[in-house]
N, CA, C and O of each residue as an XYZ file, in Angstrom:
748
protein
N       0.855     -1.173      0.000
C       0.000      0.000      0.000
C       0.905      1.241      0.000
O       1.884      1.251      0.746
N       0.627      2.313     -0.813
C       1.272      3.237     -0.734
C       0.582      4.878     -0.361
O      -0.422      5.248     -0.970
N       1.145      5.638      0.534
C       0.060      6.733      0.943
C       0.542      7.892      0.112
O       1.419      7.659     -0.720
N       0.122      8.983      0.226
C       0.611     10.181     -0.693
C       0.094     10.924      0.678
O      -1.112     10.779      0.882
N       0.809     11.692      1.643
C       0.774     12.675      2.671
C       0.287     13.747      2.482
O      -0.356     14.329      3.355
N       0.564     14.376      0.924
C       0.193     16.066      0.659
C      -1.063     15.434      0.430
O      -1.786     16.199      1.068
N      -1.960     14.409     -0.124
C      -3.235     14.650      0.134
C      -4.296     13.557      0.658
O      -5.460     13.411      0.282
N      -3.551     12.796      1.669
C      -4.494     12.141      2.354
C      -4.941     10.911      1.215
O      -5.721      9.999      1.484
N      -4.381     11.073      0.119
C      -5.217      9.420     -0.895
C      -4.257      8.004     -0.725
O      -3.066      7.720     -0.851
N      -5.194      7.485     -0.456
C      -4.698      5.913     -0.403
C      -4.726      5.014     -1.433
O      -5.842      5.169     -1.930
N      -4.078      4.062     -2.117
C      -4.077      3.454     -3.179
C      -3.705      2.344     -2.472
O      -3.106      2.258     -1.400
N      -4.343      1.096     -3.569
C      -4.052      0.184     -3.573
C      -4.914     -0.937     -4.642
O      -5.817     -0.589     -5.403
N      -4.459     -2.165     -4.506
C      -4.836     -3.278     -6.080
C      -6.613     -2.905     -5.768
O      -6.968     -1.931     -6.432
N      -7.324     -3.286     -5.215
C      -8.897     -3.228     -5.244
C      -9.592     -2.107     -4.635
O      -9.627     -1.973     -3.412
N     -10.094     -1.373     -5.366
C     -11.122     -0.576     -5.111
C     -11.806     -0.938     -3.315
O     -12.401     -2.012     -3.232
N     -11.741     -0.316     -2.348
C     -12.393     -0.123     -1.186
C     -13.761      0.055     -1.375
O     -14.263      0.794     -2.222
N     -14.392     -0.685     -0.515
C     -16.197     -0.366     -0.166
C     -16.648     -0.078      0.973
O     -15.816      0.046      1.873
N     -17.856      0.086      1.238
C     -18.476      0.301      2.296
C     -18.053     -0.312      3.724
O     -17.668      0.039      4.840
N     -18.293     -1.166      3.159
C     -17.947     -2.692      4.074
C     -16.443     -2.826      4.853
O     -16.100     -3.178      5.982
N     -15.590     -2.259      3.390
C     -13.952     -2.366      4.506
C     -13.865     -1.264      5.438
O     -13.443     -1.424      6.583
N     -14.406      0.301      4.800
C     -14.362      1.001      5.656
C     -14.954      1.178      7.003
O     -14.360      1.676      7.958
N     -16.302      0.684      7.008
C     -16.934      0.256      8.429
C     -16.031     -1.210      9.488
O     -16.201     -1.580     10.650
N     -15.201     -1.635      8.513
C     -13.976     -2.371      9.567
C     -13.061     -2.033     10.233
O     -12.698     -2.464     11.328
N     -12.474     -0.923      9.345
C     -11.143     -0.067      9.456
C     -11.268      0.271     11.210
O     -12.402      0.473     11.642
N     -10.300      0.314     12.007
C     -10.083      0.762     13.478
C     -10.426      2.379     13.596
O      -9.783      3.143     12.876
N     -11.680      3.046     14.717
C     -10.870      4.819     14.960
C      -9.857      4.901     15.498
O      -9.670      4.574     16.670
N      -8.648      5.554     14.397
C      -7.645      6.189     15.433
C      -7.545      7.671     15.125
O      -6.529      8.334     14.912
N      -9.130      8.142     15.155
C      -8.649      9.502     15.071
C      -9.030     10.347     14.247
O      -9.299     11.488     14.623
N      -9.139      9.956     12.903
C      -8.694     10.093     11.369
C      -9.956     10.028     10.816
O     -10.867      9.493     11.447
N     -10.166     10.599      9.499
C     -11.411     11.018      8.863
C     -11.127     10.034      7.601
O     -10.518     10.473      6.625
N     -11.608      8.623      7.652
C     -11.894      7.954      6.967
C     -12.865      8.173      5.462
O     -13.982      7.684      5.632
N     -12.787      8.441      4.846
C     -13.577      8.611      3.705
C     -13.841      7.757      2.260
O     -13.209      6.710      2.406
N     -14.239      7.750      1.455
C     -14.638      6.477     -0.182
C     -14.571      7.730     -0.869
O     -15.029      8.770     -0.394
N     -13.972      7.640     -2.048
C     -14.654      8.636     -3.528
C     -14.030      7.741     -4.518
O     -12.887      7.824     -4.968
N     -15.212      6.612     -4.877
C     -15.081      6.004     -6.175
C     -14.068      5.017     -5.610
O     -12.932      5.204     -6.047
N     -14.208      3.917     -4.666
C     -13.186      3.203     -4.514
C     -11.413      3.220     -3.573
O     -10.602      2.324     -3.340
N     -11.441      4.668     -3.272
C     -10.309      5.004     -2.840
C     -10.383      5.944     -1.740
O     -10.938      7.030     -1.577
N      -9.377      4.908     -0.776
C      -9.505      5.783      0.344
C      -8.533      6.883      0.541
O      -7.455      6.988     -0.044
N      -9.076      7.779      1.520
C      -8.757      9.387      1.680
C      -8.878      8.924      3.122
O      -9.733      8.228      3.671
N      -7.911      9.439      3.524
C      -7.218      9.517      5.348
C      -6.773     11.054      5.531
O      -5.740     11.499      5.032
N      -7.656     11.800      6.289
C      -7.175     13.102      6.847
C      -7.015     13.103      8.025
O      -7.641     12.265      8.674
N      -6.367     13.785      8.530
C      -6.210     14.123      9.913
C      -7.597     14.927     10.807
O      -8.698     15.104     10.284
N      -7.352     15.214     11.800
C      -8.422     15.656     12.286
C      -8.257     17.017     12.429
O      -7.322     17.349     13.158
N      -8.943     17.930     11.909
C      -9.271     19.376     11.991
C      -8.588     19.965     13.141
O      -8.236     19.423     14.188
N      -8.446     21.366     12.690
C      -7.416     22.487     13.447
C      -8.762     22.931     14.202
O      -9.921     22.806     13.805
N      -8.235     23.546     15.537
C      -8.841     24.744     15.812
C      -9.725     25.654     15.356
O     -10.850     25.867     15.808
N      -9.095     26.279     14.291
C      -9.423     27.231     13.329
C     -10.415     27.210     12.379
O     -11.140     28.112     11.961
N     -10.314     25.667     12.011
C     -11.350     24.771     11.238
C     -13.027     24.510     12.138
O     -14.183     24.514     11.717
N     -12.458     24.312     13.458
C     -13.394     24.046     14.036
C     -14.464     25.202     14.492
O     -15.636     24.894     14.706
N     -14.158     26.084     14.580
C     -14.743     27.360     14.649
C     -15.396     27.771     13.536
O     -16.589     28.072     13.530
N     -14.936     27.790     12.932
C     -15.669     28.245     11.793
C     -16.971     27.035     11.153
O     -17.904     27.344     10.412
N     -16.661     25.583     11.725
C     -17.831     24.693     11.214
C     -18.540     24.909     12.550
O     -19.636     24.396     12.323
N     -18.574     25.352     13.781
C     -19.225     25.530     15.021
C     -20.046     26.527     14.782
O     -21.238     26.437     15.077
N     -19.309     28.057     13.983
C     -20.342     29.005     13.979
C     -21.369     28.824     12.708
O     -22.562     28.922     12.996
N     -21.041     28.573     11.351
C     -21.820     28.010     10.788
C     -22.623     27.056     11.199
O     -23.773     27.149     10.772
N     -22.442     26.366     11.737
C     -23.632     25.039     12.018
C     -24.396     25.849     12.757
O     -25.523     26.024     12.293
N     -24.122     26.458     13.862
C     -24.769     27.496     14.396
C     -26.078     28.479     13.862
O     -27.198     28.483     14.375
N     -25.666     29.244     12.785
C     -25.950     29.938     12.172
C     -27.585     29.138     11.499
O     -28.778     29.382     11.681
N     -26.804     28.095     10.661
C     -27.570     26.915      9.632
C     -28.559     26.452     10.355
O     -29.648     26.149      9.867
N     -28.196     26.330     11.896
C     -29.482     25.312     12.614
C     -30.717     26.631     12.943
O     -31.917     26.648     12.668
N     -29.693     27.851     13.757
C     -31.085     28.569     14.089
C     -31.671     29.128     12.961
O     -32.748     29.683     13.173
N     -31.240     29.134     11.773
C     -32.221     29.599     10.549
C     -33.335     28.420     10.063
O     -34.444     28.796      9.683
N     -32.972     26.865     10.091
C     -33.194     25.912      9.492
C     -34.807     26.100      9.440
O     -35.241     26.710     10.416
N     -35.707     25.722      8.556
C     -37.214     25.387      8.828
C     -37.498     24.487      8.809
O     -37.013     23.755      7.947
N     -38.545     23.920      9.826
C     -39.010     22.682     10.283
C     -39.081     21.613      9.286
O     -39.449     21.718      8.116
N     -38.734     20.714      9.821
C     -38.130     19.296      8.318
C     -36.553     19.155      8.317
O     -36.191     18.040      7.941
N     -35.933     19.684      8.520
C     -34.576     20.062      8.247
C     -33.710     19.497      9.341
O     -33.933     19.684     10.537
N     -32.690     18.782      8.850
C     -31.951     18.569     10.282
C     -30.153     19.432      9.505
O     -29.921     19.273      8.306
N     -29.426     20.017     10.151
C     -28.466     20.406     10.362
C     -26.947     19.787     11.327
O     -26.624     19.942     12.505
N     -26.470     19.257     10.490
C     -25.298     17.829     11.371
C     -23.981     18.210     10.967
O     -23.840     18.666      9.833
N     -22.938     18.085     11.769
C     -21.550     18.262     11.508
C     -20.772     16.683     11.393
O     -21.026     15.627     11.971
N     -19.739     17.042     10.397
C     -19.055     15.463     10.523
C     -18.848     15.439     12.044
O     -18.897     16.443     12.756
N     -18.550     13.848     12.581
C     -18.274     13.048     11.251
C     -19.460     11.988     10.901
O     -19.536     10.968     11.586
N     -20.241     12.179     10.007
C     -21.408     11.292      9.540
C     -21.336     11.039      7.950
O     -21.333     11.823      7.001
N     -21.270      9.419      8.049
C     -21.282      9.093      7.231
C     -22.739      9.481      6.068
O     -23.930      9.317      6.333
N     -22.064     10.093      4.608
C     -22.981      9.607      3.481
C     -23.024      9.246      2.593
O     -22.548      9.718      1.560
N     -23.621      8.285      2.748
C     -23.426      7.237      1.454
C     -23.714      7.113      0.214
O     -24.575      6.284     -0.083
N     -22.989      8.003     -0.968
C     -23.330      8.144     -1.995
C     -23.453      7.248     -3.283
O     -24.038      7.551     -4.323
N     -22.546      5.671     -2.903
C     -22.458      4.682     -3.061
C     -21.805      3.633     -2.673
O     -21.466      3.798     -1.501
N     -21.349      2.298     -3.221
C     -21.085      1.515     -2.472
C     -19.696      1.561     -2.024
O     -19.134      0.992     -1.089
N     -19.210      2.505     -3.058
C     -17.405      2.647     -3.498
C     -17.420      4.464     -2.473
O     -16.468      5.025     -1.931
N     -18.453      4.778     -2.539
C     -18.325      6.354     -2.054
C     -19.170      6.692     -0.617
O     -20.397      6.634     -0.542
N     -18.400      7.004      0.347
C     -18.709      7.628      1.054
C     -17.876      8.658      2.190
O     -16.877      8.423      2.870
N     -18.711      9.857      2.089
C     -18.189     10.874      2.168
C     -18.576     10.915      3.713
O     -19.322     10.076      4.218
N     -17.877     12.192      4.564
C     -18.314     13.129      5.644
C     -18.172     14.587      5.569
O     -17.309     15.350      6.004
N     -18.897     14.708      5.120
C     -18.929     16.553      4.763
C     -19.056     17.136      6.486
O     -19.613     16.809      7.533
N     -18.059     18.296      5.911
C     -17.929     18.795      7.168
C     -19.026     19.354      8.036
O     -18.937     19.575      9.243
N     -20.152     19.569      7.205
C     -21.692     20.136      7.518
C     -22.688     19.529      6.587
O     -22.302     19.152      5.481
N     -24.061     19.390      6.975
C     -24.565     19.101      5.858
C     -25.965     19.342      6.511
O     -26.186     19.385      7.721
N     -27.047     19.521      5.303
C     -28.133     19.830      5.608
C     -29.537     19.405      4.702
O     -30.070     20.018      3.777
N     -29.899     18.151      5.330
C     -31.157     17.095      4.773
C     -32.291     17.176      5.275
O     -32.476     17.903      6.252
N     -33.146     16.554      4.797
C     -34.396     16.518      5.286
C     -34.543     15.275      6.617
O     -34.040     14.160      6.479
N     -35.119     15.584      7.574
C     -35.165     15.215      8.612
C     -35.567     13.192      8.316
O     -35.167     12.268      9.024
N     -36.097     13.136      7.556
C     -36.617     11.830      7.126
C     -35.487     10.880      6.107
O     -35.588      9.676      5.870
N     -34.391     11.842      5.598
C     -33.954     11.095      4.908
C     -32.821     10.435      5.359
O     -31.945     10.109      4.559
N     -32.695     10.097      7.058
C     -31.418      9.588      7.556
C     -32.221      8.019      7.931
O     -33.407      7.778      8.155
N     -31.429      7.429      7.900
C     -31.181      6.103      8.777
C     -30.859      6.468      9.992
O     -30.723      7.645     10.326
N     -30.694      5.360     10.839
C     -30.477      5.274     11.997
C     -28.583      5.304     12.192
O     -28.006      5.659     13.220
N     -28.013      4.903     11.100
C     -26.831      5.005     11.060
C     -26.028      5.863      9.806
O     -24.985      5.492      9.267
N     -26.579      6.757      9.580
C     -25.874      7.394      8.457
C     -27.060      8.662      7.630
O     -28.107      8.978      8.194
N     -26.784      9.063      6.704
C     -27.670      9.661      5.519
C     -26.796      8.824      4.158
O     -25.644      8.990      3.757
N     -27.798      7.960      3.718
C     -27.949      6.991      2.775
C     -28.262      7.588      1.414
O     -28.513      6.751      0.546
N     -28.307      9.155      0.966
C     -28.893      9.618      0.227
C     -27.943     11.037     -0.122
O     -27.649     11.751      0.837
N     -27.607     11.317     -1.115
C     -27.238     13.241     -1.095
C     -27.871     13.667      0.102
O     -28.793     13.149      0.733
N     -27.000     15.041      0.372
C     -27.504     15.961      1.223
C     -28.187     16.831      0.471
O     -28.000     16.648     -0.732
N     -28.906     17.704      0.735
C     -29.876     19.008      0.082
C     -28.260     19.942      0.240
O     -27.763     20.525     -0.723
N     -27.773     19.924      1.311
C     -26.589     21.047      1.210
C     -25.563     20.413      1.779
O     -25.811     19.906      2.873
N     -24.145     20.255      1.225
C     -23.365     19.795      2.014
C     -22.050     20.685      1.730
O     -21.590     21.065      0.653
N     -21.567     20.907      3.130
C     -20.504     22.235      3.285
C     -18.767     21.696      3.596
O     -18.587     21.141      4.680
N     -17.814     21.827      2.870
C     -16.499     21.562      3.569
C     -15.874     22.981      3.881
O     -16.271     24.016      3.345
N     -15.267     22.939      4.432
C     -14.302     24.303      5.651
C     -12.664     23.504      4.608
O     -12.421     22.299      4.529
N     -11.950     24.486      4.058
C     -11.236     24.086      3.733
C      -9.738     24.379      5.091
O      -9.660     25.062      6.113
N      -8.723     23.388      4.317
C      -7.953     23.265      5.146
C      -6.478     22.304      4.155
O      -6.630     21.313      3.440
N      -5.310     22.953      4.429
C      -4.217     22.422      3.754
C      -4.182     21.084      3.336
O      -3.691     20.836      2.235
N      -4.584     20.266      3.973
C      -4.539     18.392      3.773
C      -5.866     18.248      2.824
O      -6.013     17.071      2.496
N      -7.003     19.226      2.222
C      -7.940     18.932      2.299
C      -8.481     19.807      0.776
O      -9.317     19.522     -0.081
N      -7.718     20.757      0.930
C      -8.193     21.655     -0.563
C      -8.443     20.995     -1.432
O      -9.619     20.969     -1.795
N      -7.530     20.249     -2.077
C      -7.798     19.888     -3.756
C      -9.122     18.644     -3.488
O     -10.093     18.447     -4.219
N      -8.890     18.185     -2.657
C      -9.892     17.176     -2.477
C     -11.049     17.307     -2.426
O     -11.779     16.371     -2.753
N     -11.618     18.654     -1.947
C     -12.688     19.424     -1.496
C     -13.071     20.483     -2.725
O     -13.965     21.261     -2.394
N     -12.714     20.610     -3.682
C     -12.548     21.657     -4.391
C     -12.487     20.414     -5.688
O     -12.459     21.237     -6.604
N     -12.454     19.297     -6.291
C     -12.452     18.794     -6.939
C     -13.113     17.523     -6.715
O     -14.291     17.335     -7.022
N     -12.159     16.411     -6.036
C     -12.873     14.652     -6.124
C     -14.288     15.163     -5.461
O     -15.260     14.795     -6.120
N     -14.600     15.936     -4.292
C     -15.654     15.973     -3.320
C     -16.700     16.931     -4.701
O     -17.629     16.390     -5.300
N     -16.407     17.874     -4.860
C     -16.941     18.514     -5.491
C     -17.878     17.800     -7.110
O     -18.966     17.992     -7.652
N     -16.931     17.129     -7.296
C     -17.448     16.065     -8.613
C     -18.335     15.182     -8.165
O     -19.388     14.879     -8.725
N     -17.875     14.717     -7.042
C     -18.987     13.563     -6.103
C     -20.351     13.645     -5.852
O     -21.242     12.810     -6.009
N     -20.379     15.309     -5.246
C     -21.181     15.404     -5.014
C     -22.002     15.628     -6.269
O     -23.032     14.977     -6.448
N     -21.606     16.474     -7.089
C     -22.286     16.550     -8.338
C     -22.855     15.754     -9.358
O     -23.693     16.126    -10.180
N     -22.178     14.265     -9.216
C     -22.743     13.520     -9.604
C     -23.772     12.524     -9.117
O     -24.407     11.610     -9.644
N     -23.672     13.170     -7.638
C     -24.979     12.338     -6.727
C     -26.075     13.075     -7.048
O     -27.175     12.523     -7.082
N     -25.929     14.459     -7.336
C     -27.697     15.327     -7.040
C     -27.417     15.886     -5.929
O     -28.434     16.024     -5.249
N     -26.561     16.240     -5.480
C     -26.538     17.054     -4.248
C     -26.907     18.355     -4.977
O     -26.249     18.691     -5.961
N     -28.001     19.149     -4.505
C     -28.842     20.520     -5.171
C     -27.440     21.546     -4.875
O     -27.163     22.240     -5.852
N     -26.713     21.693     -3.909
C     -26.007     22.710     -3.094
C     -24.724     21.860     -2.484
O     -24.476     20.762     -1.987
N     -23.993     23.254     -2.899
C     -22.593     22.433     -2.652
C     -21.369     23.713     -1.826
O     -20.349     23.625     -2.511
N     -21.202     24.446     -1.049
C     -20.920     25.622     -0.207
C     -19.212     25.236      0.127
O     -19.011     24.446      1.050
N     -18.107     25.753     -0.568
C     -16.940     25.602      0.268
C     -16.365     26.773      1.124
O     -16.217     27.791      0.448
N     -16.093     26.866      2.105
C     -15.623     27.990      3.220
C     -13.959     27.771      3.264
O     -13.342     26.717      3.415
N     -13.453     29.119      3.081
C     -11.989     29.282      3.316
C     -11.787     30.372      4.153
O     -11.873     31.588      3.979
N     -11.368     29.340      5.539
C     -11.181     30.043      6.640
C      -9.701     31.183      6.776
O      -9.441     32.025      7.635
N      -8.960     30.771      5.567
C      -7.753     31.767      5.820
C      -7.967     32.944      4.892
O      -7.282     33.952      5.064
N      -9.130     32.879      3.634
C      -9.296     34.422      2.602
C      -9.887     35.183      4.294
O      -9.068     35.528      5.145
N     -10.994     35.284      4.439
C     -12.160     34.395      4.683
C     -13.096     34.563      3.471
O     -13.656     35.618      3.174
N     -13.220     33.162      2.676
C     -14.730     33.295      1.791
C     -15.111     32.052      2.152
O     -14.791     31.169      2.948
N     -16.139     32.344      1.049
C     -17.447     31.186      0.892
C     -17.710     30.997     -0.494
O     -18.032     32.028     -1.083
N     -17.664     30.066     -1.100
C     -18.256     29.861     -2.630
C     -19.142     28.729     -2.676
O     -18.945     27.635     -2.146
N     -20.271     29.137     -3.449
C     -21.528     28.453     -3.479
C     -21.941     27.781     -4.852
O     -22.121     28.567     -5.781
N     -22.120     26.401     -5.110
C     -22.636     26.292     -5.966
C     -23.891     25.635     -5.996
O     -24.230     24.878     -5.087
N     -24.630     25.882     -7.021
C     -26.133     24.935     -7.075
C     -26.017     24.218     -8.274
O     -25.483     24.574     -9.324
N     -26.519     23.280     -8.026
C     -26.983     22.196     -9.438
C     -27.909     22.275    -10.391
O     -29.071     21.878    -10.305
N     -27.415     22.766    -11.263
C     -28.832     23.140    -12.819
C     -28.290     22.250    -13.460
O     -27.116     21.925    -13.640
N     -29.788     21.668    -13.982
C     -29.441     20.675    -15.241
C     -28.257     19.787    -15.238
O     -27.481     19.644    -16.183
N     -28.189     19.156    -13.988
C     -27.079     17.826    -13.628
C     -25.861     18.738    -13.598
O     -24.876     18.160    -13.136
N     -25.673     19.864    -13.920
C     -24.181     20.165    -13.381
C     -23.864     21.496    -11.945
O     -24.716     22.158    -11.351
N     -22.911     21.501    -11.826
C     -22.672     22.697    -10.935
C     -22.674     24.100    -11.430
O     -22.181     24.323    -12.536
N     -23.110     24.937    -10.820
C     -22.873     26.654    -11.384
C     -22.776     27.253    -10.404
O     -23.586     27.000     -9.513
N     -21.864     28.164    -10.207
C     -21.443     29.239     -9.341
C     -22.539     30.068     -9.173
O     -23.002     30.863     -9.990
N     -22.953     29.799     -7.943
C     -24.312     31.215     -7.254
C     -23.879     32.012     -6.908
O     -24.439     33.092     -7.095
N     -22.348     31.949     -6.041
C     -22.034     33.055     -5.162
C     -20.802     33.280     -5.110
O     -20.525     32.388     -5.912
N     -19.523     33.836     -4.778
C     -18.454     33.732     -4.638
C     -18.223     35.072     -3.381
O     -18.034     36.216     -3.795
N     -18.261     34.795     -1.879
C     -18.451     35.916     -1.596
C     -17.114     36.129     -0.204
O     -16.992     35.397      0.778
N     -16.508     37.001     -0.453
C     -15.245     36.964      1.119
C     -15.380     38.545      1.778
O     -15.627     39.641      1.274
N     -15.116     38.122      3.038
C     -14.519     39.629      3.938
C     -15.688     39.781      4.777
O     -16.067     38.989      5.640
N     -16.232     40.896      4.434
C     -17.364     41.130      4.871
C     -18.826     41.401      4.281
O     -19.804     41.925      4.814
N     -18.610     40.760      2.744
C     -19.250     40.281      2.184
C     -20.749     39.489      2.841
O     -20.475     39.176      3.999
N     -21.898     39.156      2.577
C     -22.849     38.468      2.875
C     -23.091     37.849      1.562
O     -23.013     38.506      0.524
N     -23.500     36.103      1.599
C     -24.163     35.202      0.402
C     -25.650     35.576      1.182
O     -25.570     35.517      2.409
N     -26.827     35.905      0.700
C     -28.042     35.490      0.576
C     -28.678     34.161      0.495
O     -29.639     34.333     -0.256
N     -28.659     33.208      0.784
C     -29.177     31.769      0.227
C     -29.995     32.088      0.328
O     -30.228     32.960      1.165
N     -30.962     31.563     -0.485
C     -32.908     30.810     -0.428
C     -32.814     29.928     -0.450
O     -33.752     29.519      0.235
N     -31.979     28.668     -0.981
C     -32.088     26.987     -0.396
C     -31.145     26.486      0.134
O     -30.082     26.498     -0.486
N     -31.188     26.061      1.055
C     -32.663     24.860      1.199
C     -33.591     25.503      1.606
O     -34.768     25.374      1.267
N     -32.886     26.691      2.815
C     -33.977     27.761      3.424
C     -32.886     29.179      3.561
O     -31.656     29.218      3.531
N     -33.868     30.243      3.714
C     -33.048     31.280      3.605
C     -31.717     31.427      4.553
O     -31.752     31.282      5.775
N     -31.284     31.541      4.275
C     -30.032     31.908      5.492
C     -29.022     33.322      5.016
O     -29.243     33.605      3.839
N     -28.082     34.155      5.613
C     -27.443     34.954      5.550
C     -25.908     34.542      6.219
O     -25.727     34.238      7.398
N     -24.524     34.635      4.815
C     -23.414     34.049      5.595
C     -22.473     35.135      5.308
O     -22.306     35.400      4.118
N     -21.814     35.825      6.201
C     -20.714     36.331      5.599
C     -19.592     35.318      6.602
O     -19.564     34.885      7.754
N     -18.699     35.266      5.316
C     -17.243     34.680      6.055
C     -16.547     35.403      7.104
O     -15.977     34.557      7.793
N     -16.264     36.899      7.674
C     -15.488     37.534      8.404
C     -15.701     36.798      9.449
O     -14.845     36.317     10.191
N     -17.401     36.652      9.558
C     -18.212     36.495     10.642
C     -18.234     34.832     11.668
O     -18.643     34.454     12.766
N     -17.422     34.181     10.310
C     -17.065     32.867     10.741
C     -15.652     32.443     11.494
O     -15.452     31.491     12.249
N     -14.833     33.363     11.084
C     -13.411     33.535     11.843
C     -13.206     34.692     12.780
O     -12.200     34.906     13.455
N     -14.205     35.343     12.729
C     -13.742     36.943     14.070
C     -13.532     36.327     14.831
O     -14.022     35.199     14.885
N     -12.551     36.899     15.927
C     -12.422     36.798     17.293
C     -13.599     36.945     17.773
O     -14.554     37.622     17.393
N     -13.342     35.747     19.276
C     -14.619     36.554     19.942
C     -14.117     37.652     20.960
O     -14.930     38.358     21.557
């Protein structure tokens, strides 16, 4: 088996599934599937964490009834070879199992982070796009922005691209108001 460090991908002769990864030991580590191949990250900074604390924050007290609002690490299972943990995500209250969300999210958010960019910004980004995920939100806690995309006609399109003290507007899933400053200020 051979690892690649700058980005967390794992290779090896057979494609990984569901099944090996629910074997694998916790030590810690953000286990993940995209298409067969595992992705090993480390566990989030500080810095990271704040910023998915005040967003989730934000996401839950706006949310409207139906809606559940969850932070990794929860598994979703986009297939048998893929499953992801988005750093946030936001479904309909009915569409979880008892052990996971088995289905796209309506919105699913990554907080970027050095081990994690290209991955998040491309394999995740394609993933999701090819599941039907409607909304797809990446946060960069060191500009500070936020870039938003929605799904028309099976592909992705840029809704928003917004940093500083900037505000995105969303209307879906439900309205919400994000500016990035607001996710990294001091308190």
């Amino acid at each position: 088996m051979t690892a690649m460090e700058s980005t967390g991908l794992v290779f090896v002769g057979e494609p990984f599934t569901r099944a090996d990864l629910e074997a694998m030991p916790d030590d810690g580590r953000r286990h993940e599937l995209i298409d067969g191949t595992l992705l090993v990250t480390p566990a989030p900074t500080p810095r990271h964490q704040r910023v998915s604390m005040r967003l989730s924050a934000l996401l839950y007290d706006t949310a409207t009834p139906g809606f559940e609002v969850l932070t990794a690490p929860l598994d979703v299972v986009l297939a048998d070879d893929t499953v992801v943990q988005p750093d946030l995500l936001v479904a309909r209250g009915d569409a979880f199992s008892d052990k996971d969300l088995p289905v796209a999210p309506l919105l699913a958010v990554e907080i970027l982070s050095p081990s994690t960019r290209l991955i998040d910004l491309n394999l995740k980004k394609a993933r999701y796009e090819l599941a039907g995920c409607p909304h797809y939100w990446v946060v960069d806690p060191q500009a500070p922005s936020l870039t938003a995309w929605a799904l028309r006609d099976g592909a992705y399109v840029e809704v928003a691209s917004v940093s500083g003290d900037e505000t995105y507007a969303a209307s879906e899933p439900f309205a919400v108001e994000v500016t990035p400053s607001a996710l990294v200020a001091d308190r």
